[in-house]
N, C-alpha and C positions, 0 to 999 in steps of 0.2 A: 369812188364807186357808189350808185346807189343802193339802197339799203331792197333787197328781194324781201316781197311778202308773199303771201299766201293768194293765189288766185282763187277767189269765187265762182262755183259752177252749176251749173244744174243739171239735173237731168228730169224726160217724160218715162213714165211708166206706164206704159197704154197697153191695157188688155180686152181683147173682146173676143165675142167667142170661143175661149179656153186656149187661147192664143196671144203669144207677147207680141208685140213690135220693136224688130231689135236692126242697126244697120251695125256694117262691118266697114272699120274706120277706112277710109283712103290713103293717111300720111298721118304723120303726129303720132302722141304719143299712141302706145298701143295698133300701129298701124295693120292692116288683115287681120282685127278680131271684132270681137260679135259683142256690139253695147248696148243699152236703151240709148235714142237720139238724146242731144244735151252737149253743152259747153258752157265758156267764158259768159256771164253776165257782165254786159257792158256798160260804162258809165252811164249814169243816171236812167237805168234802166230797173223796173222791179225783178225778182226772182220768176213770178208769175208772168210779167213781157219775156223773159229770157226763156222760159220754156215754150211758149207758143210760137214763139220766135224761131229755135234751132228747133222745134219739132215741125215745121214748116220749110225751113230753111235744110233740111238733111233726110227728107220726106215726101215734101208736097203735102203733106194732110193739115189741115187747119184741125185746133181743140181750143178745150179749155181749161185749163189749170184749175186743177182739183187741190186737196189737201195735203199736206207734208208725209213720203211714206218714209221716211228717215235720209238719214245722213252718213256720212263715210268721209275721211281725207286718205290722200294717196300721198305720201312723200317719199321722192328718191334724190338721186344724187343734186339732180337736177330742178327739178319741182316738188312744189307745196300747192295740191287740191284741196279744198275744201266743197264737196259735193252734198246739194241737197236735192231728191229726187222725189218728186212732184206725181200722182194721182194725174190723169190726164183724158177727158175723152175727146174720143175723137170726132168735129163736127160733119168731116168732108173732105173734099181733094181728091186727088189722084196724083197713090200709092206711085213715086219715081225716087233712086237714089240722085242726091245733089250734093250739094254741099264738100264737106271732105267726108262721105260718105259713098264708097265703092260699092254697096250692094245694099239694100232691104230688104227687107221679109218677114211675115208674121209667123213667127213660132213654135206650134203648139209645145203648151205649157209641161207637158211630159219630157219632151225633147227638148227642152232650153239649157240644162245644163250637160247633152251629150253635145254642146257645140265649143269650138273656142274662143271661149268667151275672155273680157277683160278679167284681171286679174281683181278676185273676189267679189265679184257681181254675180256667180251662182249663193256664193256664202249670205250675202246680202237680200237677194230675192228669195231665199229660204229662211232667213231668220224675220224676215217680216211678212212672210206669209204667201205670195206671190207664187213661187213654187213647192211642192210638197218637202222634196230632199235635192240633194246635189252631190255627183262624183267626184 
């Protein structure tokens, strides 16, 4: 059996006008709930391609990767994340869900955590600033 490690991921944090950009997954883990776009960084890929990349790829909008707004890992039965989520603006495109993403839409930043969201992503955009509090 091979040895399971820890998958590397990322996520975009893009806010603009006092609104988040958040899609609601399609399939996988956390399937019908409400994320910042982000996944798997792929081999020989940087963290900063991996974000332009799945914020494009689960969006349509082209950016630019900003700086590190922290970190999180998710482990269950099953998997091992290791999640860093990335400042991000946005250059362009046109706003379409793709990817393994069922739905987009920008947020406002009051109502981000009356949604259902992935599990401790309101915890996480309130302890670094992003949102004021969380239910």
């Amino acid at each position: 059996m091979a040895a399971v490690r820890p998958e590397l991921c990322v996520g975009a944090v893009v806010v603009a006008e006092d609104r988040l950009l958040l899609i609601r997954r399609g399939h996988g883990p956390a399937a019908g709930e409400w994320s910042v776009p982000g996944g798997r960084v792929e081999w020989g890929e940087t963290m900063a391609e991996a974000v332009v990349r799945e914020l494009r790829e689960e969006t349509g909008l082209e950016g630019v990767c900003g700086e590190l707004v922290g970190w999180v890992e998710r482990i269950d039965d099953d998997d091992h994340f290791v999640i860093a989520d990335f400042a991000v603006v946005v250059l362009g495109g046109e706003l379409v869900a793709g990817s393994d993403a069922a739905e987009v839409a920008w947020v406002p930043l009051w109502d981000v955590a009356e949604q259902r969201l992935v599990a401790g992503l309101a915890e996480f955009l309130a302890d670094h600033g992003i949102i004021d509090t969380f239910t």
